[in-house]
HTML snippet that shows the backbone in 3Dmol.js (N, CA, C, O; Angstrom):
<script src="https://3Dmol.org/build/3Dmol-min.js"></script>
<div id="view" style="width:600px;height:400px;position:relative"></div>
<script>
const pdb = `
ATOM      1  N   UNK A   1      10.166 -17.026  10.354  1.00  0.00           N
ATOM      2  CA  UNK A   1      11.327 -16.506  11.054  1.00  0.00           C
ATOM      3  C   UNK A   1      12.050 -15.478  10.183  1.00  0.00           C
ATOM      4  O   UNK A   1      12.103 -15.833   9.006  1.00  0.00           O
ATOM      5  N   UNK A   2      12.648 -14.241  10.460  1.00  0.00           N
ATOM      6  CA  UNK A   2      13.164 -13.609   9.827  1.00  0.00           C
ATOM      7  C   UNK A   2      14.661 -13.841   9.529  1.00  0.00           C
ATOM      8  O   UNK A   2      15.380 -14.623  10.150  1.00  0.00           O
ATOM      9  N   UNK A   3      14.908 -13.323   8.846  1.00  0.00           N
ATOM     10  CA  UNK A   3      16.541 -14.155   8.106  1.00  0.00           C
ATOM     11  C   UNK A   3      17.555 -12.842   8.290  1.00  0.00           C
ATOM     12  O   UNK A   3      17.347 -11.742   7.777  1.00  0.00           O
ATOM     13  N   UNK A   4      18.734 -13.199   9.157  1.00  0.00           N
ATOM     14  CA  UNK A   4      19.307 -12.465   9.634  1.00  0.00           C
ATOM     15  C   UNK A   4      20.892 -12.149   8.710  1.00  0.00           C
ATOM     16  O   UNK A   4      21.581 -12.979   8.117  1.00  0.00           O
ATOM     17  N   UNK A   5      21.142 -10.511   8.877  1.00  0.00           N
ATOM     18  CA  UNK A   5      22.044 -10.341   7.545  1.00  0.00           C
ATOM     19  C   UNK A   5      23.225  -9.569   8.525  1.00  0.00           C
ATOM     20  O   UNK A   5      23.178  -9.265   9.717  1.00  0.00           O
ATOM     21  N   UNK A   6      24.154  -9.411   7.643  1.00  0.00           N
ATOM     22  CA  UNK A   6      25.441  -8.840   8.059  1.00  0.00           C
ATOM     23  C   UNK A   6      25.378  -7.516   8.708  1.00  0.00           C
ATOM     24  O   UNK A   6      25.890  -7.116   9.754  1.00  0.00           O
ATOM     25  N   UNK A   7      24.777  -7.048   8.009  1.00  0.00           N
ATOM     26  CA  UNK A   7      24.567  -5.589   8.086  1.00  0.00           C
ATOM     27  C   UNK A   7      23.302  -5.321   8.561  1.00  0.00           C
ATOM     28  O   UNK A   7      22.438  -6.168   8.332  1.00  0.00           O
ATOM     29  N   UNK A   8      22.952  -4.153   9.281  1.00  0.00           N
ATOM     30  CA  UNK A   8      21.585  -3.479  10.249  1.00  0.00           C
ATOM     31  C   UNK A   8      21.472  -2.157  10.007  1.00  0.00           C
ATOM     32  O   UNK A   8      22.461  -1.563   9.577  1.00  0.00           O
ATOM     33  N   UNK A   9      20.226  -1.441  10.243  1.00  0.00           N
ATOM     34  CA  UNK A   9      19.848   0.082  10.025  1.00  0.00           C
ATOM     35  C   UNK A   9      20.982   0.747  10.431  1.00  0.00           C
ATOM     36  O   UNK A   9      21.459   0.352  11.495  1.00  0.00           O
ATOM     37  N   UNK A  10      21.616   1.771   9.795  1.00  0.00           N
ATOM     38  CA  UNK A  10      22.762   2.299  10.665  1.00  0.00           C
ATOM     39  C   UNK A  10      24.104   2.542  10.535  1.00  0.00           C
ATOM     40  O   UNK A  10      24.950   3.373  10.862  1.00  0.00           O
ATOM     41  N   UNK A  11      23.906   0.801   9.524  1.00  0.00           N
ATOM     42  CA  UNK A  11      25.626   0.842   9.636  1.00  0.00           C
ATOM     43  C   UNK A  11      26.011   1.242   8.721  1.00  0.00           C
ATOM     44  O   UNK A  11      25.335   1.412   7.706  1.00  0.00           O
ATOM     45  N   UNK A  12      27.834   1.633   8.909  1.00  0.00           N
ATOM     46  CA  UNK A  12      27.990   2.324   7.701  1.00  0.00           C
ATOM     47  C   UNK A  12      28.900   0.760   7.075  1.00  0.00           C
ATOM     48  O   UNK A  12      29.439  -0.250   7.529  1.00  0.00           O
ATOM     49  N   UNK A  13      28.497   1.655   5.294  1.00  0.00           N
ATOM     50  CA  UNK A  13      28.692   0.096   4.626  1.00  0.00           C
ATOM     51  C   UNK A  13      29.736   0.465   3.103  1.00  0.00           C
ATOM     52  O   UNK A  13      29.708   1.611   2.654  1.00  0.00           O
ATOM     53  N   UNK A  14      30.339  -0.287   2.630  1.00  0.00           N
ATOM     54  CA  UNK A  14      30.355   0.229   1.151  1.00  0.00           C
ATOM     55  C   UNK A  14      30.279  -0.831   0.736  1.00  0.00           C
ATOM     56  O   UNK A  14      30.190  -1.908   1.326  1.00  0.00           O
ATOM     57  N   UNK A  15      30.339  -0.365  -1.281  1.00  0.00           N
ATOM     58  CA  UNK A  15      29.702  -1.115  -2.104  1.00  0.00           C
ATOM     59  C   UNK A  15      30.791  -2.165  -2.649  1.00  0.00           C
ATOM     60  O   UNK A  15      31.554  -1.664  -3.475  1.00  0.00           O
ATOM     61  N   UNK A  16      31.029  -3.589  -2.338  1.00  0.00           N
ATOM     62  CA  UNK A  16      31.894  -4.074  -2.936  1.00  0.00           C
ATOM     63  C   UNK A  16      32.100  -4.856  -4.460  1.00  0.00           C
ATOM     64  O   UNK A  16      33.029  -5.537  -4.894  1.00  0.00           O
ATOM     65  N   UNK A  17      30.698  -4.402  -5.103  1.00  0.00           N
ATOM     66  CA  UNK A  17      30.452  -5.190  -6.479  1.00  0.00           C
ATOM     67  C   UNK A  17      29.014  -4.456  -7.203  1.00  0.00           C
ATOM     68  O   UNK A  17      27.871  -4.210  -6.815  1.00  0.00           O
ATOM     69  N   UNK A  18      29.735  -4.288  -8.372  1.00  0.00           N
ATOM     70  CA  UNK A  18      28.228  -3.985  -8.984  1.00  0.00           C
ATOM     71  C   UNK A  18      28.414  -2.698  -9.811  1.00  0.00           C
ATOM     72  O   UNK A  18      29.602  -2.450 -10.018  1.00  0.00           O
ATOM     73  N   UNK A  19      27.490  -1.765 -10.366  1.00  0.00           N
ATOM     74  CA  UNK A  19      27.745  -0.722 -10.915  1.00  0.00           C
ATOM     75  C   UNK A  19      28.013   0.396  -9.675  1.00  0.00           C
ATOM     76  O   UNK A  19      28.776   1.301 -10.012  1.00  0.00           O
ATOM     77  N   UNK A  20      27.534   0.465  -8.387  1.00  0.00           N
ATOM     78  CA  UNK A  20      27.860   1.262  -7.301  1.00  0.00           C
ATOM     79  C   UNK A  20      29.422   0.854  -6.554  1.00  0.00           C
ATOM     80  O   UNK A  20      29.926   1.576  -5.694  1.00  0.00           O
ATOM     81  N   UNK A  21      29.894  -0.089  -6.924  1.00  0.00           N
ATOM     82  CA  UNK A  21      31.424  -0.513  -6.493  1.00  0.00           C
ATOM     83  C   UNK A  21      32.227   0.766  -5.604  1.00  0.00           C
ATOM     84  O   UNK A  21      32.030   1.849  -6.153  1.00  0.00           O
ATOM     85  N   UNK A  22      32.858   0.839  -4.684  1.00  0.00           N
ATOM     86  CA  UNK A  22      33.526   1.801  -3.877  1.00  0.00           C
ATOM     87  C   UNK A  22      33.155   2.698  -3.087  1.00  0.00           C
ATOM     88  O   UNK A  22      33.849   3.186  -2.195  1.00  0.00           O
ATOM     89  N   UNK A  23      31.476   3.122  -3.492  1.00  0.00           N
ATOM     90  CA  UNK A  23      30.442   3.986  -2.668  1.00  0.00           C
ATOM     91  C   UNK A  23      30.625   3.759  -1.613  1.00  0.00           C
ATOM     92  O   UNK A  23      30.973   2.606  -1.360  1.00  0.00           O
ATOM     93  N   UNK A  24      30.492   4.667  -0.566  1.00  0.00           N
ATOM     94  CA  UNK A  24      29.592   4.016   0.448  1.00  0.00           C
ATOM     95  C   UNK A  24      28.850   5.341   1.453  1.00  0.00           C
ATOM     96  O   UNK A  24      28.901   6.551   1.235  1.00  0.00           O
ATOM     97  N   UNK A  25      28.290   4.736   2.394  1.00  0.00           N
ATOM     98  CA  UNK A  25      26.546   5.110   3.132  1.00  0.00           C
ATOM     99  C   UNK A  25      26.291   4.907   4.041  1.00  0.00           C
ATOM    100  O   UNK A  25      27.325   4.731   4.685  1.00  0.00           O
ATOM    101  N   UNK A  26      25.377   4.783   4.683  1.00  0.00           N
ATOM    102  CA  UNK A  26      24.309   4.647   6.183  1.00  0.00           C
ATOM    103  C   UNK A  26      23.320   3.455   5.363  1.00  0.00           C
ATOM    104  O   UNK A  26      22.633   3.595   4.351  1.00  0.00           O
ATOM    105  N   UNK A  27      23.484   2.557   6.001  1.00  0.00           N
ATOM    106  CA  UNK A  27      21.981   1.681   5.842  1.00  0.00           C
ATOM    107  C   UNK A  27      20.929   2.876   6.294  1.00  0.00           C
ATOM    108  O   UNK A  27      20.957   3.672   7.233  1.00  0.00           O
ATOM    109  N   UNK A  28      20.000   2.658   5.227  1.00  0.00           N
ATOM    110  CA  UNK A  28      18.243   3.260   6.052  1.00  0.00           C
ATOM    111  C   UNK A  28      17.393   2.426   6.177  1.00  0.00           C
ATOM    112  O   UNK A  28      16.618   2.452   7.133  1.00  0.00           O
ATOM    113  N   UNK A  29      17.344   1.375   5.113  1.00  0.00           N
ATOM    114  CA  UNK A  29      16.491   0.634   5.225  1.00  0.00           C
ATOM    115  C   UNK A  29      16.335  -0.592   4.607  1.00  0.00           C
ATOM    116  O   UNK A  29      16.424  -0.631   3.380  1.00  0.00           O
ATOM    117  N   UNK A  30      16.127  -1.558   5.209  1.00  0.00           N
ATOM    118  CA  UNK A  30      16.678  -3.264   4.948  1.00  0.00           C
ATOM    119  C   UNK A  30      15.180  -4.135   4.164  1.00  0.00           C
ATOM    120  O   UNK A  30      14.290  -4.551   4.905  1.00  0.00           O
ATOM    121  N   UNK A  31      15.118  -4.252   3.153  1.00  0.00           N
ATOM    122  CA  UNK A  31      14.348  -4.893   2.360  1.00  0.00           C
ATOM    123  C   UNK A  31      14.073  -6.290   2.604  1.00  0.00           C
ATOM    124  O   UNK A  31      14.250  -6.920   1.561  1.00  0.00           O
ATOM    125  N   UNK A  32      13.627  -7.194   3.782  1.00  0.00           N
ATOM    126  CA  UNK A  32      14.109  -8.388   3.791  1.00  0.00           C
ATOM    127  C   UNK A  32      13.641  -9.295   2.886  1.00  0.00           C
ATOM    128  O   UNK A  32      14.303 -10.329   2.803  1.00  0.00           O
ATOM    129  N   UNK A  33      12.618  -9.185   2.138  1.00  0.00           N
ATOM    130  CA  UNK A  33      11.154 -10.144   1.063  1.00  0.00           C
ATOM    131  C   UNK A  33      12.252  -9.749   0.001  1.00  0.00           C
ATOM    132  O   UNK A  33      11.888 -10.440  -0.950  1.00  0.00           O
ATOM    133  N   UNK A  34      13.347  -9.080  -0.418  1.00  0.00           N
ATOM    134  CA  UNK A  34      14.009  -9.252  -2.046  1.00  0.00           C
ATOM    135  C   UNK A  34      15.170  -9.137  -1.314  1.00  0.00           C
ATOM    136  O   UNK A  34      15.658  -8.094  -1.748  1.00  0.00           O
ATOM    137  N   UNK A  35      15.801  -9.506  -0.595  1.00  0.00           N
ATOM    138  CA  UNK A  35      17.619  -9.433   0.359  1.00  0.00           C
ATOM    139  C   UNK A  35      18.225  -8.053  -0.022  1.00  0.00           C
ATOM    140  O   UNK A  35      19.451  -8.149   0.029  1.00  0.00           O
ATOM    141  N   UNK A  36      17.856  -6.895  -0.359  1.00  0.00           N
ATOM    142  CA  UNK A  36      18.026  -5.933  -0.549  1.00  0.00           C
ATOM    143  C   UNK A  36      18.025  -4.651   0.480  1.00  0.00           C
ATOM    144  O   UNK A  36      17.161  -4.544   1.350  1.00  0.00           O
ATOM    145  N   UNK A  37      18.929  -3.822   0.324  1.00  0.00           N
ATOM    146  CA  UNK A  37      19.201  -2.776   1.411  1.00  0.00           C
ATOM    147  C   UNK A  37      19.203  -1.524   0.367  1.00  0.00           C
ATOM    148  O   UNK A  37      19.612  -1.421  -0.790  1.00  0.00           O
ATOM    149  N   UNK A  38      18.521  -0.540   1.340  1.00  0.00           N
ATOM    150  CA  UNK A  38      18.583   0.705   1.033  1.00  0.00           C
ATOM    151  C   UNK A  38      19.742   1.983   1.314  1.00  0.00           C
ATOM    152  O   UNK A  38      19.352   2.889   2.051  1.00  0.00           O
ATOM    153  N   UNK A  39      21.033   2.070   0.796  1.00  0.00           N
ATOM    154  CA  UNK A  39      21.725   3.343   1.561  1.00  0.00           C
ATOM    155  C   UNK A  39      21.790   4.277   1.270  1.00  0.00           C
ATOM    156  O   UNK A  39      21.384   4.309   0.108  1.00  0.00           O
ATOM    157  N   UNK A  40      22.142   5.455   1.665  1.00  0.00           N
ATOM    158  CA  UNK A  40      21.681   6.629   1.453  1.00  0.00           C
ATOM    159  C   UNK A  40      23.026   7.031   0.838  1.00  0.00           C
ATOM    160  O   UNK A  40      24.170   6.707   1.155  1.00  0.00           O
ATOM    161  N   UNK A  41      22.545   7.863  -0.173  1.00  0.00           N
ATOM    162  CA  UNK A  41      23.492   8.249  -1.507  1.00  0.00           C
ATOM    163  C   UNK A  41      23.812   7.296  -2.316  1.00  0.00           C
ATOM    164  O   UNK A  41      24.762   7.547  -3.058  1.00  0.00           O
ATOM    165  N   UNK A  42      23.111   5.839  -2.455  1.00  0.00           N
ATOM    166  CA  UNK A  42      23.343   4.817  -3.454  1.00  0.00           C
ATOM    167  C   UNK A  42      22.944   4.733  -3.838  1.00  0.00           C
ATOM    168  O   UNK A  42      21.875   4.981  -3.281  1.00  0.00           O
ATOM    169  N   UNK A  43      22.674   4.254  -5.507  1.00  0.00           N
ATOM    170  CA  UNK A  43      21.914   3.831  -6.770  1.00  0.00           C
ATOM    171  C   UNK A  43      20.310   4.974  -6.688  1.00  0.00           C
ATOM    172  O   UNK A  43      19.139   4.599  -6.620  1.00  0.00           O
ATOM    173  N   UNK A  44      20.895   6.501  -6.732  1.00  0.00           N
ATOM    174  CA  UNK A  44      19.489   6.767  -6.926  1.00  0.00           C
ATOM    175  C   UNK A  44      18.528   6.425  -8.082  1.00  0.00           C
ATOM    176  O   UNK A  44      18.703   5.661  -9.032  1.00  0.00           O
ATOM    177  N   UNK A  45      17.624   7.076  -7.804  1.00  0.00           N
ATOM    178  CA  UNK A  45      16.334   6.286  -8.686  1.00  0.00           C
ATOM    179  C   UNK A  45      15.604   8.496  -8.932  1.00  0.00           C
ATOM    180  O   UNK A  45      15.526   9.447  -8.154  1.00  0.00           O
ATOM    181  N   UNK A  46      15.322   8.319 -10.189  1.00  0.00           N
ATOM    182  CA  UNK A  46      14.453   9.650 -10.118  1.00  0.00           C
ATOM    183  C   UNK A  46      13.133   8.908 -10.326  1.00  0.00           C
ATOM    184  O   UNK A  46      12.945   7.967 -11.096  1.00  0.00           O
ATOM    185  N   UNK A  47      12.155   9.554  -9.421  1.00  0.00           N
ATOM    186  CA  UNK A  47      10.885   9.330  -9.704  1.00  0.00           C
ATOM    187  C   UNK A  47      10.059  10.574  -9.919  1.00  0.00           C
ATOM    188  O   UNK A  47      10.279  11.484  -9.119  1.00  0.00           O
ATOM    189  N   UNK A  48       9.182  10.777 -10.817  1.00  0.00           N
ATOM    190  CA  UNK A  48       8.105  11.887 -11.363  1.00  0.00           C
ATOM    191  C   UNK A  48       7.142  11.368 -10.578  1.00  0.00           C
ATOM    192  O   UNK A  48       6.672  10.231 -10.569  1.00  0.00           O
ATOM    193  N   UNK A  49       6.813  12.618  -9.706  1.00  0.00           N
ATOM    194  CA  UNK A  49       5.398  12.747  -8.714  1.00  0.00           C
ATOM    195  C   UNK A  49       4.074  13.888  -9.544  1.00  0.00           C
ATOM    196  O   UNK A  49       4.048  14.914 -10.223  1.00  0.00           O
ATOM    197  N   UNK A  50       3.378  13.163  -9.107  1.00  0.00           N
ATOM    198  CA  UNK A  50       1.914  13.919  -9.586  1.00  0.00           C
ATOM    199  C   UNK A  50       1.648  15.092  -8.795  1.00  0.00           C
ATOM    200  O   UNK A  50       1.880  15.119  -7.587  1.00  0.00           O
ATOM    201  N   UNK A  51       1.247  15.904  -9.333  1.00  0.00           N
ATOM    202  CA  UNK A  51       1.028  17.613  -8.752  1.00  0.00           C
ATOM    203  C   UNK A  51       0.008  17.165  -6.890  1.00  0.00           C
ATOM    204  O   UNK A  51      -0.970  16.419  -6.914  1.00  0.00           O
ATOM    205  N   UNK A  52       0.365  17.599  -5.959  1.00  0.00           N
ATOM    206  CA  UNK A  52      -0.132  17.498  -5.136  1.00  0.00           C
ATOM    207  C   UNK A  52      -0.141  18.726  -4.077  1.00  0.00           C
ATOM    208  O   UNK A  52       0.187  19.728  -4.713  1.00  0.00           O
ATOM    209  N   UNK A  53      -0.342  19.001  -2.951  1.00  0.00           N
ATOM    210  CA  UNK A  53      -0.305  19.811  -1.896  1.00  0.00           C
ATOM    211  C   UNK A  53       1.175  19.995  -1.726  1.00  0.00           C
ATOM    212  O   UNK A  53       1.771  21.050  -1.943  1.00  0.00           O
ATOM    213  N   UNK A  54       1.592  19.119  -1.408  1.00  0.00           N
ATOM    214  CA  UNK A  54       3.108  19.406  -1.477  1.00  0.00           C
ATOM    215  C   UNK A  54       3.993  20.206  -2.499  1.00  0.00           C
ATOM    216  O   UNK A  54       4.619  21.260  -2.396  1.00  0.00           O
ATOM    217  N   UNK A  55       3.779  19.152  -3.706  1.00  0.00           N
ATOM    218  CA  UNK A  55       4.359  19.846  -4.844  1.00  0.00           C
ATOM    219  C   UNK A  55       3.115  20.297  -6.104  1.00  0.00           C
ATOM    220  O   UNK A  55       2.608  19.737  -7.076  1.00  0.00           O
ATOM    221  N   UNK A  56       2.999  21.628  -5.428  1.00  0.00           N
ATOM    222  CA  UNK A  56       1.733  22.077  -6.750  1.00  0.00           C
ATOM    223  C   UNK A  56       1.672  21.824  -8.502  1.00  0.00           C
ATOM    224  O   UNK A  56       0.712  21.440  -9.169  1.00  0.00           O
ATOM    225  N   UNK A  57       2.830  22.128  -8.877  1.00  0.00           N
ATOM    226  CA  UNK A  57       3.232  21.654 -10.293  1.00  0.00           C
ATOM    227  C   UNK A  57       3.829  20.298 -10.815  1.00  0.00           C
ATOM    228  O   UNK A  57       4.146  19.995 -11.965  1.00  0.00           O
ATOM    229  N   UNK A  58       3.907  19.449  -9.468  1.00  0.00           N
ATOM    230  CA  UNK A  58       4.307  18.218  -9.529  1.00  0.00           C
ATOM    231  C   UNK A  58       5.624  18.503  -9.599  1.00  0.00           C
ATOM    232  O   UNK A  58       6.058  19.633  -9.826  1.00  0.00           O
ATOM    233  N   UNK A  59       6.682  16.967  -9.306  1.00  0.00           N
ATOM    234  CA  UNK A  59       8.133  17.387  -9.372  1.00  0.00           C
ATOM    235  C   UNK A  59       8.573  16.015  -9.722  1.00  0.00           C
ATOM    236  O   UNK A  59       7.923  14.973  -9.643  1.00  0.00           O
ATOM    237  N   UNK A  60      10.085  16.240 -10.218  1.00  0.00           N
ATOM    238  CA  UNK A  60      10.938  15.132 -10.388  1.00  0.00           C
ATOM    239  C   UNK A  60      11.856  14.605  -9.306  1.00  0.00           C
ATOM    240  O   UNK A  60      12.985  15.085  -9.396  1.00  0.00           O
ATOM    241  N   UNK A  61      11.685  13.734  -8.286  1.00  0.00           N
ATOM    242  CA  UNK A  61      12.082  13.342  -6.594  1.00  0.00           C
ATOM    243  C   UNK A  61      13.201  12.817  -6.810  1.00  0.00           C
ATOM    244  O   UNK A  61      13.182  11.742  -7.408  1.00  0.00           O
ATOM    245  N   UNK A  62      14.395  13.332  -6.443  1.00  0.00           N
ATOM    246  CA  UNK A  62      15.699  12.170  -6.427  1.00  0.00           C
ATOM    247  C   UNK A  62      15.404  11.212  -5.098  1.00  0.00           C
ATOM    248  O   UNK A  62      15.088  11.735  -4.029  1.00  0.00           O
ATOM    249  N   UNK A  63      15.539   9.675  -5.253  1.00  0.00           N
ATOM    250  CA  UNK A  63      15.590   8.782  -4.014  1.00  0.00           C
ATOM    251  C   UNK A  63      16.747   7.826  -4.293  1.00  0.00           C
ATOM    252  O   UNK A  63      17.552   7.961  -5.214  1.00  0.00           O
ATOM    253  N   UNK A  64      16.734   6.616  -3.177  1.00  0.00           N
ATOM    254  CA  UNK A  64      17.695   6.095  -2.809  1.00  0.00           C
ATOM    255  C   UNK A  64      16.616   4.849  -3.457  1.00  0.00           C
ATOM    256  O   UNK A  64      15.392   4.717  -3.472  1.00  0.00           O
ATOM    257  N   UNK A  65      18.175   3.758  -4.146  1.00  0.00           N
ATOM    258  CA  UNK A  65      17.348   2.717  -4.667  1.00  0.00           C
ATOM    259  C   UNK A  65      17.711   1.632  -3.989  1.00  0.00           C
ATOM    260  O   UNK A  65      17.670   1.857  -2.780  1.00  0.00           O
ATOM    261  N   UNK A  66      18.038   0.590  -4.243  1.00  0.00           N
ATOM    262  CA  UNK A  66      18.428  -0.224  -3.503  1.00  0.00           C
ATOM    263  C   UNK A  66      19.495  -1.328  -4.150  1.00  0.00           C
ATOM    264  O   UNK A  66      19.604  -1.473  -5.368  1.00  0.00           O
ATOM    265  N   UNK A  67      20.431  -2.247  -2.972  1.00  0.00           N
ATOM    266  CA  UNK A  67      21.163  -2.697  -3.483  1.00  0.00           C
ATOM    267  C   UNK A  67      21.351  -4.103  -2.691  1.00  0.00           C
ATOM    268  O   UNK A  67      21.457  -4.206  -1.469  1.00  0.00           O
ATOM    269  N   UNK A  68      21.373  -5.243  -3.702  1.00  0.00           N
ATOM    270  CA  UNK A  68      21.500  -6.584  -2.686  1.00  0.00           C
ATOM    271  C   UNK A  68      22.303  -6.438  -1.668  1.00  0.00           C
ATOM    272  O   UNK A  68      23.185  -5.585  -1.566  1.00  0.00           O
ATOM    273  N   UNK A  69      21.978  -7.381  -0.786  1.00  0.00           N
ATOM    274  CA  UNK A  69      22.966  -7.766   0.434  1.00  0.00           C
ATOM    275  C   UNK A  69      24.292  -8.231   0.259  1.00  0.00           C
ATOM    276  O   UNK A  69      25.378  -7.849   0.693  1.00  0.00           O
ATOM    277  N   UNK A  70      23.977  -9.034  -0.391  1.00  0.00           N
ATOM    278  CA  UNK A  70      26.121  -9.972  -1.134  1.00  0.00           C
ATOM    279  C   UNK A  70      26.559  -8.701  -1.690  1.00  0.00           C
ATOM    280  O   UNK A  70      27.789  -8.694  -1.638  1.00  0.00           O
ATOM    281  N   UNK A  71      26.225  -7.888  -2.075  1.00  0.00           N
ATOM    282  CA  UNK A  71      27.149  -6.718  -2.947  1.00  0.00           C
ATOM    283  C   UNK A  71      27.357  -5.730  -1.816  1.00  0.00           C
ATOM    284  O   UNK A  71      27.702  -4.611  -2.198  1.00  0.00           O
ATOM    285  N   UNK A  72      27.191  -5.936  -0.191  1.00  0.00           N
ATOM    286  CA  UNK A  72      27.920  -5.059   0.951  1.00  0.00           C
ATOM    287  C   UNK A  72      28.644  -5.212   1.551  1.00  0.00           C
ATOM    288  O   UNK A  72      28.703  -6.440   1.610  1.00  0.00           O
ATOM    289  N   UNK A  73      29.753  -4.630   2.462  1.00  0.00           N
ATOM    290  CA  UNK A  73      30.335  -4.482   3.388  1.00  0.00           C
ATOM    291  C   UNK A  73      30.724  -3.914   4.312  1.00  0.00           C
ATOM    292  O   UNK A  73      31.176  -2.807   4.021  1.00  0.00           O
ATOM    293  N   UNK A  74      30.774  -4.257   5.713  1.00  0.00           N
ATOM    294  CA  UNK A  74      30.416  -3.140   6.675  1.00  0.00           C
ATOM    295  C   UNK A  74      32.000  -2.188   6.490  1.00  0.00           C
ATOM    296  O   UNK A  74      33.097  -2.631   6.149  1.00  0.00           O
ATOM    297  N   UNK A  75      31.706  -1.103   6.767  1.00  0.00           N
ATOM    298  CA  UNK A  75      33.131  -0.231   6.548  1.00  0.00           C
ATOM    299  C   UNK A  75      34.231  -0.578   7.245  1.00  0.00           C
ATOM    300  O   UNK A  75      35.349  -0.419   6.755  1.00  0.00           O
ATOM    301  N   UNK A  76      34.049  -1.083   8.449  1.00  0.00           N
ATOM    302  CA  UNK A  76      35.244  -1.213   9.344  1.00  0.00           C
ATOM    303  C   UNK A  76      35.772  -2.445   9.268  1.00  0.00           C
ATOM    304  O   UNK A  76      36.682  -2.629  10.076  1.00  0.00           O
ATOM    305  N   UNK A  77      35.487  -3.427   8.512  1.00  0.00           N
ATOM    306  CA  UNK A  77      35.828  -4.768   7.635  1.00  0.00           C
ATOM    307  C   UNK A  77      36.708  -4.202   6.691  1.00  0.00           C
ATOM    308  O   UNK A  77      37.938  -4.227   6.664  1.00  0.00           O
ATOM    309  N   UNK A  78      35.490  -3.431   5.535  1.00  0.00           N
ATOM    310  CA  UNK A  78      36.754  -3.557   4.466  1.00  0.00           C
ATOM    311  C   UNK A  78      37.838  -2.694   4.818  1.00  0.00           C
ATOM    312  O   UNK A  78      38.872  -3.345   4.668  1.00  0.00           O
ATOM    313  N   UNK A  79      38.096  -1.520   5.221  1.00  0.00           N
ATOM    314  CA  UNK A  79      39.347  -1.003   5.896  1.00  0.00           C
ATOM    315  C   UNK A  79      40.111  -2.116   6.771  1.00  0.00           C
ATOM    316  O   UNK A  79      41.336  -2.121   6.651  1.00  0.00           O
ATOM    317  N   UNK A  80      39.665  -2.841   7.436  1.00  0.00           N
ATOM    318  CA  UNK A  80      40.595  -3.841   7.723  1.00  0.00           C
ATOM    319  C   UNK A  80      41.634  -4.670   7.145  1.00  0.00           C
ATOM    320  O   UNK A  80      42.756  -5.056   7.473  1.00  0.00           O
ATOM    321  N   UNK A  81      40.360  -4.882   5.559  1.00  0.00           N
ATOM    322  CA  UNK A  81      40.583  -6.154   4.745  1.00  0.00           C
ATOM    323  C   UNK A  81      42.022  -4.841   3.853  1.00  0.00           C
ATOM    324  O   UNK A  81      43.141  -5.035   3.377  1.00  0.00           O
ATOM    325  N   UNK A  82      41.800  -4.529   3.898  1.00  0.00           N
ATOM    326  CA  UNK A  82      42.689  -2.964   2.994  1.00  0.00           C
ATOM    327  C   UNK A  82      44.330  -3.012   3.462  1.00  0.00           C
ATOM    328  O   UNK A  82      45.391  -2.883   2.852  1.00  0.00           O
ATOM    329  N   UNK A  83      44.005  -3.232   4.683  1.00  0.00           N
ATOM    330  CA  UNK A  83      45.410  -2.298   5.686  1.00  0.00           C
ATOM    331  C   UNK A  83      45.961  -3.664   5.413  1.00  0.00           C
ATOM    332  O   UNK A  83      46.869  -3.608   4.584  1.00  0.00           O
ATOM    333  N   UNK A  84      45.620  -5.256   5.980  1.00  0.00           N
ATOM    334  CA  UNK A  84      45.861  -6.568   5.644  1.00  0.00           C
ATOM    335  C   UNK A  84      46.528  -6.868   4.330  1.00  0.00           C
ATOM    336  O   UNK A  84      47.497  -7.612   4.177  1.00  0.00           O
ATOM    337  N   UNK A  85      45.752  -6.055   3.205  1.00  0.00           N
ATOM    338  CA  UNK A  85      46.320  -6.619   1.848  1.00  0.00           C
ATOM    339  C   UNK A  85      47.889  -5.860   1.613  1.00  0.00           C
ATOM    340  O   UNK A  85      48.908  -6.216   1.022  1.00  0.00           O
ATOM    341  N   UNK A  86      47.452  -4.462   2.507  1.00  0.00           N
ATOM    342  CA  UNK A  86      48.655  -3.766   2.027  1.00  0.00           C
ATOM    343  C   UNK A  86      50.218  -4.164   2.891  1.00  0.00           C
ATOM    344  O   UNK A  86      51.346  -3.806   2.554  1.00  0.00           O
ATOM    345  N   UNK A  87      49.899  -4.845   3.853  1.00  0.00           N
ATOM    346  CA  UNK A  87      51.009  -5.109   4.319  1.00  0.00           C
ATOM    347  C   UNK A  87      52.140  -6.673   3.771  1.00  0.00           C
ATOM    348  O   UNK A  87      53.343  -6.912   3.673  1.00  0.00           O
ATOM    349  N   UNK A  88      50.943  -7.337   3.561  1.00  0.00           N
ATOM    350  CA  UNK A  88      51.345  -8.414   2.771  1.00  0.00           C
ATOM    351  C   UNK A  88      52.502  -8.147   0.971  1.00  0.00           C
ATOM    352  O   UNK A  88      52.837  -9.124   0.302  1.00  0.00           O
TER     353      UNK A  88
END
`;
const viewer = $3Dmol.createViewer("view");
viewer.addModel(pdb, "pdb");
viewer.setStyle({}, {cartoon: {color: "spectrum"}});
viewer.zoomTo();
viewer.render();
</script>
């Protein structure tokens, strides 16, 4: 059975813990085998590609790395959780 998480392809999320703390993104893509999510503009990763058709001299690829599930929140939560603290 697949194990169902807070967050889905799409949503927008930020980072509430971790070295990415305050970021936030678009889910792209949901890792479910390590509870990990992919968003776009988070924790890139450079990877060195081998010379190919694409890249004749080979290149250095900026990508998106990934970041557990407990360390997200959907955006329109924590702006909630925000406006809540500030009125208190």
């Amino acid at each position: 059975m697949a194990t169902k998480y807070h967050v889905k392809r799409g949503d927008e999320v930020v980072v509430i813990a971790g070295s990415q703390k305050g970021k936030s993104g678009k889910v792209l893509e949901i890792l479910p085998s390590k509870d990990r999510v992919r968003v776009e503009g988070i924790a890139m990763l450079k990877r060195h590609t081998k010379k190919s058709q694409e890249n004749p001299n080979g290149a250095i690829v900026e990508r998106e790395g990934s970041v557990h599930v407990s360390n997200l929140q959907k955006k329109a939560v924590f702006d909630a959780s925000k406006k809540r603290a500030a009125k208190a």
